[in-house]
N, C-alpha and C positions, 0 to 999 in steps of 0.2 A: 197445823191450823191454817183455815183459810178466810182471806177480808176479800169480800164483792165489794165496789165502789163500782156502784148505780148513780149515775149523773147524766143532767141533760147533756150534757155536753162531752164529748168524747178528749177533749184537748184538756179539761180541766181536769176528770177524772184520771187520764194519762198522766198531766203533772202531779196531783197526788200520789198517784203509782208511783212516779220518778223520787219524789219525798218520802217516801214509805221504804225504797229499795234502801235509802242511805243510810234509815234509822232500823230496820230490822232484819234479823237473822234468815239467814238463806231457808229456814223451813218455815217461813211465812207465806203461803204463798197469795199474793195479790191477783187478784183479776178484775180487770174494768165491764162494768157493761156500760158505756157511755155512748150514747145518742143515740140516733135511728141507724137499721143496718143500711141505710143509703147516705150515710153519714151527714146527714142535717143533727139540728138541734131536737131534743126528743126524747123519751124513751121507749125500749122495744122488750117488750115479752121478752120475745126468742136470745135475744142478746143478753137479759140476765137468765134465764134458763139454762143459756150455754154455760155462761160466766161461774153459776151454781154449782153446777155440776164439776167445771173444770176444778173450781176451786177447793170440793170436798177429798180431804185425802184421809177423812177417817176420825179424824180429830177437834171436828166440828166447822163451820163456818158462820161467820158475822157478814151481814147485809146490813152496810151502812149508805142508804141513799140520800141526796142531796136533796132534793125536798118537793114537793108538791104531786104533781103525777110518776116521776119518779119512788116516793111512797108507794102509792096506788095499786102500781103495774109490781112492782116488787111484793107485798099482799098479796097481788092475784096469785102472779107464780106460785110463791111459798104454798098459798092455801090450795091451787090446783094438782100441786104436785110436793106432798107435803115429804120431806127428807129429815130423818133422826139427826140433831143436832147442827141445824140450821135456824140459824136466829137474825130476824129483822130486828135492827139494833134503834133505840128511838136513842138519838147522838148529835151533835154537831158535825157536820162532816169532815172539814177537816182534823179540826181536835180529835174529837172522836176515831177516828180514823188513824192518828197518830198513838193515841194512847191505849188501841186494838194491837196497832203493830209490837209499840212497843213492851207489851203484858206477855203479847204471842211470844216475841219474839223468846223473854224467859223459864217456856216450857210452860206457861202457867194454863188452866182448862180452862172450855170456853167461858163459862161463866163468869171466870173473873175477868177475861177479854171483854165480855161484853159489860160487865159494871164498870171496866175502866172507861171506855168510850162514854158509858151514861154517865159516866160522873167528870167527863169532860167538860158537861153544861157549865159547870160552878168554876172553871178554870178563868181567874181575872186579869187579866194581860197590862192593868195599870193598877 
């Protein structure tokens, strides 16, 4: 199973990565496309394309982006270059992203990887 984390930001997407390694099993595999390939703040096509692709090993991938044109550019991809069992996840980022890893992580298929992420919204932390 693979999680893309699409963020404007490369440092934040990275630290999620970093939070995602501690909580899931080695056949999760993460991949960021975070900010421009000139590494500003941003996002780029080509960097979730790449990110896409690295991340599909067969068993489906979740496209959890962080919000605004990150969405956008994440659509375009998907829709331009549409791949079996790749899913833009509508999620909280980080929650969502946690509760991806953590679903992936128990061999569970994409679908319920990607209802746990959307049912991350409802998670009340008080």
């Amino acid at each position: 199973m693979g999680i893309v984390l699409v963020s404007h930001s490369a440092a934040l997407a990275g630290g999620l990565k970093e939070l995602l390694a501690e909580l899931a099993s080695d056949e999760v595999r993460v991949v960021v496309a975070g900010g421009t390939e000139e590494g500003g703040l941003g996002t780029s096509y080509e960097l979730i394309a790449r990110a896409v692709a690295e991340a599909d090993g067969g068993a489906g991938v979740a496209v959890l982006p962080d919000l605004g044109s990150s969405v956008l550019t994440a659509v375009t991809v998907l829709e331009d270059a549409p791949r079996p069992g790749v899913v833009l996840v509508d999620a909280p980022f980080v929650e969502g992203a946690v509760a991806a890893a953590v679903t992936a992580s128990t061999g569970a298929a994409l679908a319920e990887v990607v209802a746990a992420a959307e049912e991350a919204r409802g998670f009340r932390k008080l």
